[in-house]
C-alpha positions in Angstrom: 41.1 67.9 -21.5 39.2 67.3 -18.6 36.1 66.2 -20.0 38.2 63.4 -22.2 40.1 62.0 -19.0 36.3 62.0 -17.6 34.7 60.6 -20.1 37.7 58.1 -20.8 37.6 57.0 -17.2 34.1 56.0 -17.2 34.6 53.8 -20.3 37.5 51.9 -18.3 35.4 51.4 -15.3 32.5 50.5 -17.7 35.2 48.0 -19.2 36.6 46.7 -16.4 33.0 46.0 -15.1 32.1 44.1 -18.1 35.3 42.1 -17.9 34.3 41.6 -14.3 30.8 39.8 -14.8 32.2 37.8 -17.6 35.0 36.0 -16.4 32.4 35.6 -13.8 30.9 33.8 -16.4 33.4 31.8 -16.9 34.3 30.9 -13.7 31.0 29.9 -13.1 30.7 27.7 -16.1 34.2 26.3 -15.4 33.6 25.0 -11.9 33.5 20.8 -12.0 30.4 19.4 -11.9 28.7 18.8 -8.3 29.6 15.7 -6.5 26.8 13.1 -5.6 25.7 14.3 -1.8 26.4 11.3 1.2 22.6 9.2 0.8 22.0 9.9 -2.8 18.9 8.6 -4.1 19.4 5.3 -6.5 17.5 4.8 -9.7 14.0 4.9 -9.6 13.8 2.3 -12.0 10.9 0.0 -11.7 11.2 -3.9 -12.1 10.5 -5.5 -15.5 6.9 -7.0 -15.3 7.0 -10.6 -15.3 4.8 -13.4 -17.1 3.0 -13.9 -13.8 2.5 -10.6 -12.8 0.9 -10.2 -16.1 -1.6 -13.1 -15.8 -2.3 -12.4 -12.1 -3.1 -8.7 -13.9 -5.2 -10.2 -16.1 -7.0 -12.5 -14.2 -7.4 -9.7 -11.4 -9.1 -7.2 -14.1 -11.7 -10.3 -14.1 -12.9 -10.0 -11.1 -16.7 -9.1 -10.4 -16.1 -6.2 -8.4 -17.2 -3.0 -9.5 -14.6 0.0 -8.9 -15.4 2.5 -6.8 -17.1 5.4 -7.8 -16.4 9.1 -7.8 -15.4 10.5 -5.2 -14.5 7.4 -3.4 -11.0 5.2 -2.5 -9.5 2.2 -2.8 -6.7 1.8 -0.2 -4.2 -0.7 1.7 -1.8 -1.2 4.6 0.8 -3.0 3.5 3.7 -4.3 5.6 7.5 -3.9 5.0 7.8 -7.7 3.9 4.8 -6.9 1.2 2.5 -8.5 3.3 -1.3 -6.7 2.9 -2.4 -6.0 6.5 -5.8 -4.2 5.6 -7.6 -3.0 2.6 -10.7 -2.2 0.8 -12.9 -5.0 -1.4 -10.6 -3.6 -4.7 -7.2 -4.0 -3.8 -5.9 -7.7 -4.5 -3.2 -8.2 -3.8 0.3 -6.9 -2.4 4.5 -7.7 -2.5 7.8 -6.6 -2.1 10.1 -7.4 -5.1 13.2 -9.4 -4.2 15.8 -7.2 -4.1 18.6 -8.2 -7.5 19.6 -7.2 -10.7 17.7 -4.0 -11.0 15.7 -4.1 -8.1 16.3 -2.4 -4.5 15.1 -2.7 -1.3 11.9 -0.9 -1.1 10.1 -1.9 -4.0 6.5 -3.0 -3.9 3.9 -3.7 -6.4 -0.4 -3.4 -5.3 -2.6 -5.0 -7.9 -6.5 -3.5 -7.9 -9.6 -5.3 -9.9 -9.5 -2.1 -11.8 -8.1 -0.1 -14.1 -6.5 2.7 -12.0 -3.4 4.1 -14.1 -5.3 7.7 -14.7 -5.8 8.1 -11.0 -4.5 9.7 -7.8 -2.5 8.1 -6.0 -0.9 9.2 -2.1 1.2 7.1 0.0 3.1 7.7 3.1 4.5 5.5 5.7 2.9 4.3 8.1 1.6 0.7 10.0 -0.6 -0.8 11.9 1.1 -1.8 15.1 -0.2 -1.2 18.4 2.7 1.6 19.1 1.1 3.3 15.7 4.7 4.6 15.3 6.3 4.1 12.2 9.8 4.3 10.9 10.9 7.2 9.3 11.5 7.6 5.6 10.3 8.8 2.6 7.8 6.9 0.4 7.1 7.4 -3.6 3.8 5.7 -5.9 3.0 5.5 -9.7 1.3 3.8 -12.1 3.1 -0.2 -12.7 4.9 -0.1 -15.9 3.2 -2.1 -18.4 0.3 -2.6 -15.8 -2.8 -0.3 -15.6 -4.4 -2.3 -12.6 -1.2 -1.8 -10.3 0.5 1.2 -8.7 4.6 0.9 -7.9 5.7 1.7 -4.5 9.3 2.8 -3.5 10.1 3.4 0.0 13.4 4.2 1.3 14.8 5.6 4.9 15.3 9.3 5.7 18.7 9.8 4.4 17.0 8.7 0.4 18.6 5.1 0.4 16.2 2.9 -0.9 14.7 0.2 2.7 11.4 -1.3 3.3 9.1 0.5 4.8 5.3 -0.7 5.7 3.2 2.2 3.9 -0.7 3.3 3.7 -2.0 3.8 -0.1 -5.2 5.8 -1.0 -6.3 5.6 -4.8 -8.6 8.2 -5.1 -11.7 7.4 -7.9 
């Protein structure tokens, strides 16, 4: 008799165990989803690519420069109005996007004289000032939609809402 009362408690704390971890389960998979956290990044989106963009693409892919070569950059400065402060002989040109329908603050576009949408690209914030002290934030790059002489830039502030932000960009060859 013994051995059964043993043996039968084990299988109820076995069971009871098992009942345990599941409802765990449950609870766990029952809990409502997780709320959207204070500064939550917005949609990373880019802008539709416009009839001028294109051409000035197009016309920019024209140019008689040769790209760099391995091993080597392409880079800019680039204000927080879009403004190009500095760069190397590849990069042509620079702007912010108007913030509107389906654009935010922070958006820029840099146009090369090459094709540059299978290389590296890092960003980070930074300017050219005298102070050499930059705001802080958070800065993103990627190959332009629809564009392979272009990078997209997104910069936003340090709590992840999208702002301007004057940035540096290396393109590495």
């Amino acid at each position: 008799m013994a051995t059964f009362l043993k043996r039968k408690a084990t299988v109820v704390a076995l069971a009871a165990l098992s009942l345990s971890l599941a409802g765990g389960g449950i609870a766990a998979a029952a809990q409502p989803e997780a709320k959207p956290q204070p500064g939550a990044r917005h949609s990373t989106a880019q802008p539709p690519v416009t009839a001028v963009e294109r051409q000035a693409a197009r016309t920019a892919m024209r140019a008689t420069l040769a790209p760099p070569a391995a091993g080597q950059v392409a880079w800019a400065v680039v204000a927080a109005n879009g403004t190009l402060l500095q760069h190397s002989g590849n990069v042509v040109s620079s702007f912010r996007f108007t913030p509107g329908t389906g654009v935010t603050a922070g958006q820029y576009q840099v146009l090369l004289d090459y094709n540059v949408s299978a290389k590296a690209y890092v960003a980070t914030i930074g300017t050219n000032d005298p102070a050499n002290v930059p705001p802080a934030g958070e800065v993103s790059v990627a190959p332009r939609t629809l564009t392979p002489n272009a990078v997209f830039v997104q910069t936003r502030n340090s709590t992840g809402g999208a702002a301007d932000r004057p940035f540096h960009l290396v393109i590495a060859n």
